[in-house]
C-alpha positions in Angstrom: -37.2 -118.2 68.9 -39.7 -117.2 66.6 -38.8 -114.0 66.5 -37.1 -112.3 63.4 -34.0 -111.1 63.9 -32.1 -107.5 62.7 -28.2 -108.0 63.2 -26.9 -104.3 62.6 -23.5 -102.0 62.9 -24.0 -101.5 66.5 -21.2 -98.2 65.9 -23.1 -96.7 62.9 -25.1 -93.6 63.3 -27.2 -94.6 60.3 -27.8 -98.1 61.4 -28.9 -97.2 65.4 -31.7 -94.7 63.9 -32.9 -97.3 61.4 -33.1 -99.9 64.7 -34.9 -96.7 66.4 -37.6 -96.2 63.2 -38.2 -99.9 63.2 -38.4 -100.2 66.7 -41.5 -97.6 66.7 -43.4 -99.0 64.0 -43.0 -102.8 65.5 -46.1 -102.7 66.5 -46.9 -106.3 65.7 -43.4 -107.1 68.1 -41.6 -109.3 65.2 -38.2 -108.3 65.5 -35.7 -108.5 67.9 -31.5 -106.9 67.5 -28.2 -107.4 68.2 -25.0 -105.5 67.1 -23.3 -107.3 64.6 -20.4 -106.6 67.1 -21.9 -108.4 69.9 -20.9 -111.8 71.1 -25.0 -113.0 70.0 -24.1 -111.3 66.9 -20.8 -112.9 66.0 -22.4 -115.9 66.8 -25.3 -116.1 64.8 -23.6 -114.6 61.4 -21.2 -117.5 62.3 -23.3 -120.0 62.7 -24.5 -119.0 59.1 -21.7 -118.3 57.5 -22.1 -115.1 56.5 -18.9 -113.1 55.3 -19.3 -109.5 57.4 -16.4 -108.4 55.0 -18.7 -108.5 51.8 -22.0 -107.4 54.3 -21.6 -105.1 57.6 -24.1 -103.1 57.8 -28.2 -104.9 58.3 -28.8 -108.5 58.3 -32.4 -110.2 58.7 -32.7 -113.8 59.9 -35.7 -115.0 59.7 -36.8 -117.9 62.3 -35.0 -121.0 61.1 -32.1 -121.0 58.7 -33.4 -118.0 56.3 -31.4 -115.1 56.3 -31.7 -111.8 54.2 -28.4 -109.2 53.5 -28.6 -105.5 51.9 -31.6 -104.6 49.7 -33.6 -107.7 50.7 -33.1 -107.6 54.0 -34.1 -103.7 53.9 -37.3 -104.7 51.6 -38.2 -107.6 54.0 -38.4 -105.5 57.3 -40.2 -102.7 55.7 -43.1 -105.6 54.4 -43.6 -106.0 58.1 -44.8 -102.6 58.6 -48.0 -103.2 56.6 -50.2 -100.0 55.3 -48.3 -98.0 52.7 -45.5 -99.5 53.2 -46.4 -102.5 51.2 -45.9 -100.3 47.9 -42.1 -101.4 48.5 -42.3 -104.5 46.9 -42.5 -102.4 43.3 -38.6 -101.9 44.3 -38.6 -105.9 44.1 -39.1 -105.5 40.3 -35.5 -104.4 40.1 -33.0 -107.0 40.1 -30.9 -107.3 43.3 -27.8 -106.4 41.8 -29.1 -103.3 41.0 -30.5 -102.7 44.2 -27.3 -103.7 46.3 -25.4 -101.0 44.0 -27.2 -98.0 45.6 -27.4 -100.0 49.2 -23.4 -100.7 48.8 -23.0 -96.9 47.9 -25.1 -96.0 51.3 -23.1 -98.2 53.5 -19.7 -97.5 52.3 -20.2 -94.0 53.0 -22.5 -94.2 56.1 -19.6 -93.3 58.8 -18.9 -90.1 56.5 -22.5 -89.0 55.8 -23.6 -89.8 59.7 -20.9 -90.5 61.7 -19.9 -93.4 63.6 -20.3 -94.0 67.8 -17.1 -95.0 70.0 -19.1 -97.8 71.3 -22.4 -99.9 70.6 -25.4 -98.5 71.5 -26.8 -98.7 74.8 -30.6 -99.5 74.6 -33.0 -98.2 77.3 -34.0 -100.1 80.2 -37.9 -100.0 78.1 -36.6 -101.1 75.0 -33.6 -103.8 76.4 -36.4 -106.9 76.1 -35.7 -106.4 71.8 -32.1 -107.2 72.5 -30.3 -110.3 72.3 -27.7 -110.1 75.0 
């Protein structure tokens, strides 16, 4: 597949509105989702050995073996949306660690800020071709 991938907390509010956002401004049709709670999902976080204790919230796996967690992950999708959004990459100037402070901050709190969903999201007969089953 050469598609890039966003593995995401298919029960976060947060996380199914930031699938939605990216969703609309795909408009060169890069990336494709899966809940991190899906079979496809526990699959391909297994396959690359990626501890969902330490990181459960937005992965990007680029086509291959690259894979992106937290800040970079965040700053690499938004890169795709050309225009404007390329003055992201000054946020690239700050180390990681630093960055991955506020991103832990977010997602620790995200089911209290936004609530969290019984069950993982349900996408629309339009939109279920951007899902890995």
């Amino acid at each position: 597949m050469d598609k890039k991938i966003i593995l995401f907390d298919g029960v976060c509010n947060l996380c199914n509105s930031s699938v939605q956002y990216i969703i609309k401004r795909d408009k060169k049709d890069i990336f494709r989702f899966a809940a991190l709670q899906s079979e496809t999902g526990k699959k391909l976080v297994e396959e690359r050995k990626i501890d969902t204790s330490k990181v459960d919230s937005i992965i990007l796996i680029e086509p291959g073996v690259a894979y992106y967690t937290k800040s970079d992950a965040i700053l690499n999708i938004g890169l795709e949306f050309g225009g404007s959004w390329r003055t992201i990459t000054v946020f690239t100037w700050i180390p990681t660690g630093i960055r991955n402070i506020v991103y832990d901050f977010i997602a620790k709190n995200r089911y209290k800020w936004y609530g969290k969903k019984d069950a993982c999201m349900i996408p629309t007969p339009e939109l279920k071709a951007k899902f890995l089953d």
